[in-house]
C-alpha positions in Angstrom: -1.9 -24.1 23.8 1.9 -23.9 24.2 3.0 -20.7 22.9 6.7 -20.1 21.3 8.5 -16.8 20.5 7.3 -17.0 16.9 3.7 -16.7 18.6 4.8 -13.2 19.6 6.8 -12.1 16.8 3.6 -12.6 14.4 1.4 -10.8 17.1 3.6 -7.9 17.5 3.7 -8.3 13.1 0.2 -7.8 13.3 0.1 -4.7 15.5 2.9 -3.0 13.2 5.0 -3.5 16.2 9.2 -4.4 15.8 10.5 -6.9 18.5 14.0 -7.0 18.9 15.0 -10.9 20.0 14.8 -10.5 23.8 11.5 -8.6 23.8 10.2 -11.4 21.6 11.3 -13.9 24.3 9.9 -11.6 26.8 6.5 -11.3 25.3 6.3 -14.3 24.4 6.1 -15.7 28.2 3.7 -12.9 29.3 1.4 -13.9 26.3 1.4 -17.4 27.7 0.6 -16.1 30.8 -2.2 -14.0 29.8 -4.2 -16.7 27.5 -3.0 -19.3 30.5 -5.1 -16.9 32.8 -8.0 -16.4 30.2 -8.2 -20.2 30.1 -8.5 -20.3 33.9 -11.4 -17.4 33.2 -13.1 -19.4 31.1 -13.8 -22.4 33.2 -15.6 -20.4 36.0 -19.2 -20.4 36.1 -21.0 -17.2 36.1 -24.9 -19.2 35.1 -25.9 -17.7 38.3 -24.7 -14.0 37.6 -27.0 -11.5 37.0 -26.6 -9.3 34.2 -25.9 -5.5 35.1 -26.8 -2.6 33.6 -22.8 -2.5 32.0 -23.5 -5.2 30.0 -26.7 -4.2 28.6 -25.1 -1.3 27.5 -22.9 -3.1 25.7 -25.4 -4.4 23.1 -24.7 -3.8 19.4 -26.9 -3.6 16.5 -27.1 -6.6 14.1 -25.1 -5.1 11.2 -27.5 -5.1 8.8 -27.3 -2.9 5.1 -29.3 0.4 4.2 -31.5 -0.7 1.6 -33.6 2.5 1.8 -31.5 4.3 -1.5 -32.9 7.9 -0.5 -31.2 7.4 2.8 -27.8 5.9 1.1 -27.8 9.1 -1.2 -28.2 11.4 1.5 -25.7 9.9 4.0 -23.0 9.7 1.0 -24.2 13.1 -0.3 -23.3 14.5 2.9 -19.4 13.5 2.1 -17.0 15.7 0.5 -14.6 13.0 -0.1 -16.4 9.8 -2.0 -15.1 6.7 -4.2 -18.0 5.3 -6.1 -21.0 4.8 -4.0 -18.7 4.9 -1.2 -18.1 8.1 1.5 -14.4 8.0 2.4 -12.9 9.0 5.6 -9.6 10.1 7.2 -7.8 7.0 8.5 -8.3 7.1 12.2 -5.2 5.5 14.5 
């Protein structure tokens, strides 16, 4: 995939982040070079790599819904702040 500057304008849009032109153009090779490398990543075999103890680790949960209502009430009761069924939190960046 051939990247262009608009490529790393709309990233950058994403992150909230302004570009002026020349860091556009800037970012915009080094982002070519980064999913060029990823590419090159991707086609190595690692079938015969065991698994450490790091990547265990990094297991997540299925994310599955409370349906035990006591439970919901109590975790949202515990909330100062709610909308609807909803606890609401501080926005965290």
């Amino acid at each position: 995939m051939r990247l262009d500057q608009d490529h790393a304008t709309t990233c950058a849009r994403s992150a909230k982040i302004a570009l002026t032109e020349n860091e556009a153009q800037k970012y915009q090779s080094q982002l070519q070079e980064l999913f060029a490398w990823v590419k090159q990543l991707s086609s190595v075999d690692v079938s015969a790599v065991e698994e450490t103890a790091a990547v265990r680790a990094a297991y997540l949960r299925p994310d599955e819904p409370v349906t035990d209502e006591a439970l919901v009430q109590t975790l949202v009761g515990a909330f100062s702040d709610k909308e609807g069924t909803c606890a609401k939190v501080k926005k965290v960046l």
